[in-house]
C-alpha positions in Angstrom: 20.1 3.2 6.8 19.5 0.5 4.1 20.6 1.3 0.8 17.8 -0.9 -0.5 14.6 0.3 1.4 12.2 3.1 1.1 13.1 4.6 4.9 11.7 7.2 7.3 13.8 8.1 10.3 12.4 10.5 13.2 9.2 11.4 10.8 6.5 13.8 12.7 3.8 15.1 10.7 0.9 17.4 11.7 -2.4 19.2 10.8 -3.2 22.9 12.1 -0.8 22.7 15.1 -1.5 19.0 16.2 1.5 16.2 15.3 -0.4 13.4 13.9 2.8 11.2 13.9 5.4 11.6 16.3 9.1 10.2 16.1 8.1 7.2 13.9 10.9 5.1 12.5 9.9 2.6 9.3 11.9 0.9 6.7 10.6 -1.0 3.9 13.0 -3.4 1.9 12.1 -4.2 -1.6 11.5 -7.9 -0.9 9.3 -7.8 2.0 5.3 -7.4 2.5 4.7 -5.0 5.9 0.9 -4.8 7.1 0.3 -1.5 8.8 -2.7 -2.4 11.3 -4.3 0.4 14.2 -7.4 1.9 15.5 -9.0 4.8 13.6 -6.9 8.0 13.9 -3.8 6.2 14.3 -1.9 7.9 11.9 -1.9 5.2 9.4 -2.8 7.1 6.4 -0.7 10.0 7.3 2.5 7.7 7.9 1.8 6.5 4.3 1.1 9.6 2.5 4.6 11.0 4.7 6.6 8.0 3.0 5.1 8.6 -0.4 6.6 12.3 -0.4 2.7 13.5 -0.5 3.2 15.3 3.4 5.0 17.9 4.3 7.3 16.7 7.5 8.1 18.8 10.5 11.1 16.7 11.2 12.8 13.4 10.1 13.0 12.7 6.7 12.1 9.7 3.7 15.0 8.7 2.0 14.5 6.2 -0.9 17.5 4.0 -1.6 20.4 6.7 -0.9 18.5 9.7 -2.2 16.4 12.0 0.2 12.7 11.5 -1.2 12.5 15.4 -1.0 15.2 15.6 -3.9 13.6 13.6 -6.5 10.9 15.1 -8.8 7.2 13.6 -8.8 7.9 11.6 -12.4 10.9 10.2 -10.4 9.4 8.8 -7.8 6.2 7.2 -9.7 8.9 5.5 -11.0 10.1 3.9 -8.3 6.9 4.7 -5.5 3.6 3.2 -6.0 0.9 4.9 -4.2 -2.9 4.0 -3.7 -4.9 6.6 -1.4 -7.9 5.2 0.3 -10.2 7.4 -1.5 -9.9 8.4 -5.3 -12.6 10.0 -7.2 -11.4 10.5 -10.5 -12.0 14.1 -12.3 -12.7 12.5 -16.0 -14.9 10.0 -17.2 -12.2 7.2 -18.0 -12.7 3.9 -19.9 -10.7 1.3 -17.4 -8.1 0.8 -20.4 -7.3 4.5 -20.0 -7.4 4.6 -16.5 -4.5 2.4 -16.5 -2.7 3.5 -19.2 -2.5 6.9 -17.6 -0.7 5.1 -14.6 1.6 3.2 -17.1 2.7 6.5 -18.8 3.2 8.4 -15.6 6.1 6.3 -14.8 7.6 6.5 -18.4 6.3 3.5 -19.9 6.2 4.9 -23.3 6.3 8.6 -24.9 3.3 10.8 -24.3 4.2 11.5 -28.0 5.4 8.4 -29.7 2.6 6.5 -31.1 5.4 3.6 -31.7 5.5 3.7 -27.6 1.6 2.2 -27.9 2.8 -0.8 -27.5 4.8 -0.9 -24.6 1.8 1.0 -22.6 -0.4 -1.8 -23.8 1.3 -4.5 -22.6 2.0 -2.6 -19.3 -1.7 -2.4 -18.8 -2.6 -6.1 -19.5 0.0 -7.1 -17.1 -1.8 -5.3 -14.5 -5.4 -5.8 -15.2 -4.6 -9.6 -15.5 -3.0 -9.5 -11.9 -5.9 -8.1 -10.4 -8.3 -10.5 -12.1 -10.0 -7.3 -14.0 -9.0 -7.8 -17.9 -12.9 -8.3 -18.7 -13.5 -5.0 -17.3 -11.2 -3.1 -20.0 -14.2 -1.5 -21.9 -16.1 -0.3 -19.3 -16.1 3.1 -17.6 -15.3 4.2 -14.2 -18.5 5.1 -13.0 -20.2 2.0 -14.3 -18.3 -0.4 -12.0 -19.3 -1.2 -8.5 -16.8 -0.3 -5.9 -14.8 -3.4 -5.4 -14.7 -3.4 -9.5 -13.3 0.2 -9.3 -10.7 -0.4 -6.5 -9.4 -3.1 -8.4 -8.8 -0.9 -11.4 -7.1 2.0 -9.8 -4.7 -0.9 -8.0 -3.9 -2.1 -11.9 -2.8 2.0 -12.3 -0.7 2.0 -9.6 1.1 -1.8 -10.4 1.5 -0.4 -14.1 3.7 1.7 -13.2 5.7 -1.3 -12.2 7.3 0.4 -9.1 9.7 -1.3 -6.4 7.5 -0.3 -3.4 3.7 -0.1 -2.9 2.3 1.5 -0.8 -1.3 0.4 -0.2 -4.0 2.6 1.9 -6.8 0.0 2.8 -6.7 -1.6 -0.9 -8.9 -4.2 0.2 -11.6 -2.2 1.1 -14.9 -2.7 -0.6 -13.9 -6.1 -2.0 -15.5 -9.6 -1.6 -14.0 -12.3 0.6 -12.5 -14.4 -3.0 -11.2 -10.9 -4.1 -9.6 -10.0 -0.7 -7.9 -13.3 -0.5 -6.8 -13.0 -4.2 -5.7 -9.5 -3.5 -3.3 -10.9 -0.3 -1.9 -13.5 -2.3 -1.0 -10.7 -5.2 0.5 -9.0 -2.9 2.7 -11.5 -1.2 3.7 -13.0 -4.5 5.2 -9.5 -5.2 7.1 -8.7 -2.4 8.5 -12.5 -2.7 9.4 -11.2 -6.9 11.5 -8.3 -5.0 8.7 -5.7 -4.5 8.3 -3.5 -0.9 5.0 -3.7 -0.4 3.7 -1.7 2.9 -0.3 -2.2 3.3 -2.6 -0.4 5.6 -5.1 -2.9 6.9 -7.8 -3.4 9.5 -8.3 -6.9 9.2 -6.1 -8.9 11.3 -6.6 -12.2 9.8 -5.5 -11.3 6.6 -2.2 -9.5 7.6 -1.4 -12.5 9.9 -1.5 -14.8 7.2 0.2 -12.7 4.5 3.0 -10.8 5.7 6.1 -10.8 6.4 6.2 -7.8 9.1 3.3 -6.2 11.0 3.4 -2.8 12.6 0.9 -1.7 15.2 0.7 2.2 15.5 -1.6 4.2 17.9 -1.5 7.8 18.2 1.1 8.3 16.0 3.7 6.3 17.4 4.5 2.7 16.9 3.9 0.4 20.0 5.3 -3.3 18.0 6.9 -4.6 15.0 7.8 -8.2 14.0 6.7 -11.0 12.6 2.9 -11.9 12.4 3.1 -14.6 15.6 5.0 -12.5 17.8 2.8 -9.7 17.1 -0.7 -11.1 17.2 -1.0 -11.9 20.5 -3.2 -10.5 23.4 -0.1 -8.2 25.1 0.5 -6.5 22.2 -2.7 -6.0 20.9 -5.6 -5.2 23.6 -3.4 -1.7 24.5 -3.7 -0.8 20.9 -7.2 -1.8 20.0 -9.2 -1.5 23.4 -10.4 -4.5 23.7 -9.9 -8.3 24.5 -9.5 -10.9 21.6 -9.7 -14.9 21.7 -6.6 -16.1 19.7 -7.5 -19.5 17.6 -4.9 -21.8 16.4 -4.5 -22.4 12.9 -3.0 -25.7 11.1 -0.3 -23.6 9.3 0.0 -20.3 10.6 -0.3 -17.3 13.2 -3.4 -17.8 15.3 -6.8 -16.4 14.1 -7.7 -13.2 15.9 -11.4 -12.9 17.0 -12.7 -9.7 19.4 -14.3 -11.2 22.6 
């Protein structure tokens, strides 16, 4: 085991009686950008929740650097573990400022209590809203933004924390083509700064251009890892998806990925 990755070994996770990942090994290093890609029900979103500490296993475990994940407390691991579910729906009506300024303070950037502390949360917050191309959005409340306004926002909570890994449940969802492609690049540019960043994705293209590693998972187990061009390719991924792609070339790259 690494003693510079977030790692599961031997994880299995289940709902009411059914194991929903079986036997999965996964390591994240802290300079690398993995794409999670699968069919629906593929475990994805379990196998990330699992390596955020937010699943209860039935075996295996999540270690994060040398530590068993199991061992730290919640504040800990924000500190370390960004996490962004597919779904949030926020109980209170937040300005976008406080939204991530809540993410900022969760990790211990600044004192609950010390007003002098204001200032380290502030700049914590215009890091991230600047990296996700949402500073202009600082005033405005939750509910007033469109969806691919608000999914931008709640990825600026989770990079204030400023954690070494992120981990990403479909964070492009509900975003425009410019913003999906800005998003990508974000995300590269951090793993390349020494950030782990694992991203659960169903677009294809965008993972073979971006990262680093992909993973294919299907029914809980994963069928390939490696790098984008030895994984895109018709034997590796008509068993997983169910059906038959064309494979394009590109100038510069793994070849586009287009269902027949």
């Amino acid at each position: 085991m690494g003693t510079m990755a977030l790692c599961g070994r031997g994880l299995e996770v289940g709902y009411q009686g059914a194991s929903v990942i079986q036997g999965v090994d996964l390591e994240l290093r802290p300079d690398e950008m993995v794409c999670l890609l699968g069919p629906n029900g593929a475990g994805k979103s379990t196998l990330v929740r699992a390596l955020a500490g937010l699943m209860a296993l039935r075996h295996g475990q999540v270690h994060l650097e040398d530590t068993p994940l199991s061992e730290l407390s919640p504040a800990a691991r924000a500190r370390r573990i960004g996490f962004l579910p597919q779904e949030v729906r926020p109980s209170f009506s937040f300005r976008v400022e406080e939204a991530v300024a809540l993410g900022a303070r969760c990790a211990g950037h600044g004192n609950w209590f010390d007003p002098a502390a204001g200032v380290e949360t502030e700049q914590a917050v215009e890091r991230a809203l600047a990296a996700v191309d949402a500073s202009g959005l600082r005033r405005r409340r939750l509910e007033e933004l469109s969806g691919g306004e608000r999914r931008r926002v709640l990825l600026a909570s989770v990079l204030a924390q400023e954690p070494r890994y992120l981990l990403l449940d479909e964070p492009s969802a509900m975003l425009d083509l410019e913003h999906q492609v800005a998003l990508f690049e974000l995300l590269a540019k951090l793993a390349a700064s020494g950030i782990g960043v694992l991203v659960v994705t169903h677009d294809l293209n965008l993972a073979g251009r971006w990262a680093d590693q992909i993973v294919l998972l299907k029914e809980g187990r994963i069928l390939s890892r490696g790098r984008p061009g030895e994984v895109l390719v018709r034997e590796q991924l008509e068993p997983v998806f169910g059906t038959r792609f064309h494979l394009l070339p590109t100038p510069d790259g793994p070849p586009a990925v287009v269902p027949q």
